[in-house]
N, C-alpha and C positions, 0 to 999 in steps of 0.2 A: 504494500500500500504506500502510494505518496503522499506524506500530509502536506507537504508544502517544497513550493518549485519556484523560483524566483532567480531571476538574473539576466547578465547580457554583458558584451565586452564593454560596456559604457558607464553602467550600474556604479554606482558607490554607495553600498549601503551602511547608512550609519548603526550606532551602536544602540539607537531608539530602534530602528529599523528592525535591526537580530532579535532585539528583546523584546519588542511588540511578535514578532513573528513565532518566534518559540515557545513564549508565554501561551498564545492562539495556541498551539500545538498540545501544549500538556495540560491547559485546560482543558481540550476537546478529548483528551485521552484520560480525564478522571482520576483521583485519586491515587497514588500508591503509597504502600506499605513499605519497601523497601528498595532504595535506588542504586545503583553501582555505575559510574562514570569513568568511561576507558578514552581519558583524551591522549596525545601525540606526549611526547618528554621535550625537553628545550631544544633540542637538534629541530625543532618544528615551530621552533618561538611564533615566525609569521604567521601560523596556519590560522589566527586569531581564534584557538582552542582553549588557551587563557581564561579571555574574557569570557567565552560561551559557558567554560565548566564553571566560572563564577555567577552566570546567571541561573546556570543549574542548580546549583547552591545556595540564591535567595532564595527560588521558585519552591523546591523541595523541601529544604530544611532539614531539618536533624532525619528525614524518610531519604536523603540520601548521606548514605553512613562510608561510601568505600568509592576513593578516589584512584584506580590506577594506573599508570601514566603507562602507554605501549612502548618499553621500552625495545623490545625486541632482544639483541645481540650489544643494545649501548650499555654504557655506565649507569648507575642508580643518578634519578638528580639528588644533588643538595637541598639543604635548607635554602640557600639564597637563591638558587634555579625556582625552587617549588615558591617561596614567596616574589621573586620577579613575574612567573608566568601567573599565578597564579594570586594574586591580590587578593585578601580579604576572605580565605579558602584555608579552613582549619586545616594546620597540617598532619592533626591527629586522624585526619581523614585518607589517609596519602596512605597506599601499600605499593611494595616495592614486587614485582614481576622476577621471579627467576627463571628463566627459559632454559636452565639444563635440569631444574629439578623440583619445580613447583608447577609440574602439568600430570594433565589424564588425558589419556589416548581415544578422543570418542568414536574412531571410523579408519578405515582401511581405508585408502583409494587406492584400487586394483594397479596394479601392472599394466595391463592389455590398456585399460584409458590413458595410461601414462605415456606407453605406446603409442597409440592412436594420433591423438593431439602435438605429440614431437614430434612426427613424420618419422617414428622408428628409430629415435636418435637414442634414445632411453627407455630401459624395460623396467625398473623399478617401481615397489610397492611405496606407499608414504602416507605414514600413519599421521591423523591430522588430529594434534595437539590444542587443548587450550588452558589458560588456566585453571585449577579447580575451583577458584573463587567464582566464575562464571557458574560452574555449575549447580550451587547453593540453592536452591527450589525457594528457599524465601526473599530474592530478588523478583520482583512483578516487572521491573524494569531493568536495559542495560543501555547506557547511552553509547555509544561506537564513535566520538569527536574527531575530524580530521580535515585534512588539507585536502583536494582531489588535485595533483600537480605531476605532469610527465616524468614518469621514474624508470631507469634503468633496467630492471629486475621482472617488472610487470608489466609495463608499460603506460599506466595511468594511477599514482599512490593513492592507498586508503583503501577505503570499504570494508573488504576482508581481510584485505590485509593486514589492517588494525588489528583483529580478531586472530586469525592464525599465523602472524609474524609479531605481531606488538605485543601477545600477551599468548603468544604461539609456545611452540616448541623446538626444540633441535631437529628432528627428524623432518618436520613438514620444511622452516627455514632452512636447512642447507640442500634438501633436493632441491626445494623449489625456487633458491637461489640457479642450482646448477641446472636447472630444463632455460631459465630465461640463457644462462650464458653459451649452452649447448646449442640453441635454437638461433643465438644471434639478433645482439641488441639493438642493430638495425631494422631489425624488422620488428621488434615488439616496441619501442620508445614511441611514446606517442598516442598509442592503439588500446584503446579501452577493453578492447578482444585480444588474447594470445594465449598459447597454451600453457599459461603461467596462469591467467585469469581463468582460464579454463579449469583447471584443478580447483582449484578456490571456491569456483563457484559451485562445482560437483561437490568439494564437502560441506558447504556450506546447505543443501539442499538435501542432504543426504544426512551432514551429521546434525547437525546444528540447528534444523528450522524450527525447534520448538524451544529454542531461548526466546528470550524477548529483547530481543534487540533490535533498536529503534538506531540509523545510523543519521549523523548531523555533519553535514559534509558542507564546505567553501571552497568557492574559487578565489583568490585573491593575485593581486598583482599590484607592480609597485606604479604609483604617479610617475609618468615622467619629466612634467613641470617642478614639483614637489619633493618626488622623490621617495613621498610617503608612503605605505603598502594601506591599499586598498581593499574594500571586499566588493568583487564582483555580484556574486550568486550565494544564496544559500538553499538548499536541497535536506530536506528530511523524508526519509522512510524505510521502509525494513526489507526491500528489495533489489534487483537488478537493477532498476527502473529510475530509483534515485539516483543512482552513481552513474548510470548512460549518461543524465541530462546533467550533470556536474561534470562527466568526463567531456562532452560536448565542447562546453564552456571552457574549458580549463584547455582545447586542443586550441579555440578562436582567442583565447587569452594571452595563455603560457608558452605558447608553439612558435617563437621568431625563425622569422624565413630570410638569411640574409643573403641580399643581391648579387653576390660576389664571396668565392672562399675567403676564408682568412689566411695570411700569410702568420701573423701577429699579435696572439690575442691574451692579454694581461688577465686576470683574474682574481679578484682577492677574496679570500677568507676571512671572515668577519670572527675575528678570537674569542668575542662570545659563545660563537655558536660551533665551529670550527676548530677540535684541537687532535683530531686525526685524520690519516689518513683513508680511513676505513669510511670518513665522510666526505674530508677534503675531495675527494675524489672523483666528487660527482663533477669538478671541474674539466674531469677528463671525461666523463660520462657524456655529460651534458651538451659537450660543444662539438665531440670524436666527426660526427655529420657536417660540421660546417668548416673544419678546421683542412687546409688544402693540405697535398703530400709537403714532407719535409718543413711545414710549418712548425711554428716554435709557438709551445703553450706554457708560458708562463707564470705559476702559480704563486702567490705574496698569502704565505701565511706564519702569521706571527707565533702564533700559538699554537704552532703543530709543535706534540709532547708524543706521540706514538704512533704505530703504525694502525693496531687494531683495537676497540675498547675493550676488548675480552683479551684475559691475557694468553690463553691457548691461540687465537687468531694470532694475535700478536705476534706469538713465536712464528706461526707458520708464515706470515709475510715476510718475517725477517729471514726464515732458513731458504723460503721457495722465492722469493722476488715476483715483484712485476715486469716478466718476461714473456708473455703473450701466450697463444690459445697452445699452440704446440707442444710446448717447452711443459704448461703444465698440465696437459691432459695426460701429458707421460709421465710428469712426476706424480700425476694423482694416482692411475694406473701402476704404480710401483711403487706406494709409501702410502703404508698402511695410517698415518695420521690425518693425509687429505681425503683417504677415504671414509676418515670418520666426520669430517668438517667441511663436506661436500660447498656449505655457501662461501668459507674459506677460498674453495677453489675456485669457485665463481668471479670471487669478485678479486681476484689474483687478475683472471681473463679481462674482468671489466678494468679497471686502472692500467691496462698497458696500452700503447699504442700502435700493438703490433708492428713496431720497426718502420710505420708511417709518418708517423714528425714525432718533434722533440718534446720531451715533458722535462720542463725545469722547474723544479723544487725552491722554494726560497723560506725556508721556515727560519726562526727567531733563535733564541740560546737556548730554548728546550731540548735542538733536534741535531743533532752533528753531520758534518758533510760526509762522513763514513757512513752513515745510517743511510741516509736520504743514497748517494752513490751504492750500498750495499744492497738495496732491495732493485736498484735500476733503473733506476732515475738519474739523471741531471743533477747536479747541486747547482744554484745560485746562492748569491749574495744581496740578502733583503735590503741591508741599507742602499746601498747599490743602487739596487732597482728600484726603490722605492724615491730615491733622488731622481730617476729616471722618469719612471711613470711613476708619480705621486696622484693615491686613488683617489685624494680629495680636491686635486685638480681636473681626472678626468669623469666623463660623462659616460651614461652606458651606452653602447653602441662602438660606433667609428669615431675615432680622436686622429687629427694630426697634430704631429708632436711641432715645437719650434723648430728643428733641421728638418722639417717633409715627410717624416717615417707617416705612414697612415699604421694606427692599431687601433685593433677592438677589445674594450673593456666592459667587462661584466662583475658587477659589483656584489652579486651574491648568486652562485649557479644553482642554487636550490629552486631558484625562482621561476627556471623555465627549463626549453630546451630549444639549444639552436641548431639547423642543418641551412645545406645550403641545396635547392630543388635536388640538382642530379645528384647528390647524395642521398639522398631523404627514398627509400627504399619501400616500395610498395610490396 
């Protein structure tokens, strides 16, 4: 069911706007008893899941008793994460998500589907995980909060993926890491349909349809006069149907088509939000489509501190590198720890460039130029470059510099995805 569908690439909707809007929503859905709110962790600060769980929390009141943020495979947040995102939101409400050992297994997804939907690429079974706190019978309600924004892995973030990656399990996250990297991120970035969605939405119809989960999905995007992030659309309901027309929006939104490869394209990491590579990365994710051969991608991040936020990831970027699909489908194939850490290996595949342009690293004193150089990367020099391209000089898009260089800067890659047509792979 759709309770409410609103938006458009023009839309700014204010914070009266959501709160009139949501409010309509759970008044028209009646009282409950007991609430459970699964918004985004601060890697999603923008998704303005924030404010929405804090409107959750006048509307409901002490009937919502259990806040927990999807973290997935990230860090637990802090106190000062949980009071920035989250304003005025007891934090005796907050429970913390352990994806290697705080799940139940509710459903098998066969093999042969797994089959089917890769074009044969993978025969594996993938037990689909979710918290046990989900599955509590005295929850009447479970809120799903998120961003709906072009992601790497799936092809359009959120939905279920809240659901069996944010508060998932190991088993379903690393296959289903490894079908998107198997299947080929060109073809899934973008596309609200892939055989990545494809699984998800089979367990979720299969294991899942008798929770009560209500999902509250935005499209947001940043002003370009301003600068400010915006909310497009906001989409509620407990089906396909709402994450289409948010996926829709978020393609006409979030989806830059630029007219020309890039030779040059600067990128910063916002140290807020940005202190690995294991997210850093989407900077290669995100641009892989627009960025020409032998281009140089330039990454300014201050506060990169590791590789992966789990510390077993962690090891395995630093043993395996970002050395592209070849290198580690053999390493996965012959070392028994990426075959236990299958999104490991995944997202190994996604952060290289496969040997088509340069990725240079500029991280801050956290990160050594043996680290950043040992996994396969580039090393740069931040101050450097940041004398260079100073991000609070340029503008997002196309910049020419004072000597003529023309570069493209992208002030936060979370925010979209860029290709260029003949890239852009149907």
């Amino acid at each position: 069911m759709l309770w409410y569908s609103r938006g458009s690439k023009t839309d700014n909707l204010s914070a009266e706007d959501i709160r009139e809007a949501l409010y309509g929503v759970w008044r028209a859905m009646g009282p409950k008893r007991r609430v459970l709110a699964i918004p985004p962790d601060f890697t999603r600060l923008n998704s303005y899941a924030g404010p929405i769980t804090a409107m959750a929390n006048d509307w409901f009141g002490d009937a919502l008793t259990d806040i927990m943020p999807a973290l997935g495979t990230h860090s637990p947040m802090t106190d000062s994460q949980i009071e920035h995102m989250f304003p005025g939101v007891q934090k005796e409400k907050f429970r913390v998500h352990d994806w290697r050992n705080d799940v139940v297994t509710v459903g098998t997804v066969p093999s042969s589907y797994v089959s089917e939907v890769s074009e044969g690429k993978l025969d594996y079974s993938m037990g689909a995980q979710v918290n046990k706190l989900l599955l509590d019978p005295s929850f009447d309600l479970i809120l799903s909060i998120g961003q709906v924004v072009p992601h790497e892995v799936i092809g359009m973030a959120n939905y279920t993926k809240n659901i069996f990656v944010g508060v998932g399990g190991s088993d379903f996250i690393n296959k289903s890491h490894f079908i998107g990297a198997s299947y080929g991120m060109e073809r899934i970035m973008g596309r609200a349909s892939s055989p990545v969605r494809d699984v998800f939405e089979y367990a979720r119809v299969n294991f899942i349809k008798d929770l009560p989960i209500v999902y509250v999905l935005t499209v947001r995007a940043k002003n370009e006069q301003t600068g400010e992030m915006e909310t497009r659309g906001l989409f509620v309901g407990d089906d396909f149907e709402c994450f289409q027309k948010a996926a829709e929006l978020s393609l006409e939104t979030n989806f830059i088509m630029v007219d020309r490869e890039i030779d040059k394209c600067i990128v910063w990491l916002d140290p807020e939000e940005f202190k690995s590579t294991w997210l850093g990365n989407k900077a290669v994710y995100r641009t892989r489509m627009a960025l020409a051969d032998n281009a140089q991608l330039i990454i300014l991040a201050p506060a990169l501190k590791e590789f992966g936020e789990d510390r077993t990831i962690d090891t395995l970027i630093r043993k395996y590198g970002y050395k592209g699909t070849p290198h580690t489908l053999e390493a996965t194939s012959a070392n028994e720890d990426l075959k236990a850490n299958l999104g490991a290996s995944a997202h190994l595949i996604h952060g290289s460039s496969e040997g088509r342009f340069r990725i240079i690293y500029c991280p801050g004193q956290d990160m050594s130029r043996e680290e950043i150089e040992g996994v396969g990367f580039e090393w740069g020099d931040l101050d450097e470059m940041i004398r260079r391209y100073n991000p609070s000089a340029l503008s997002d898009g196309w910049n020419c510099m004072p000597d003529g260089e023309e570069i493209y800067y992208i002030s936060n890659p979370a925010l979209g995805l860029w290709a260029y047509p003949e890239r852009f792979k149907d």
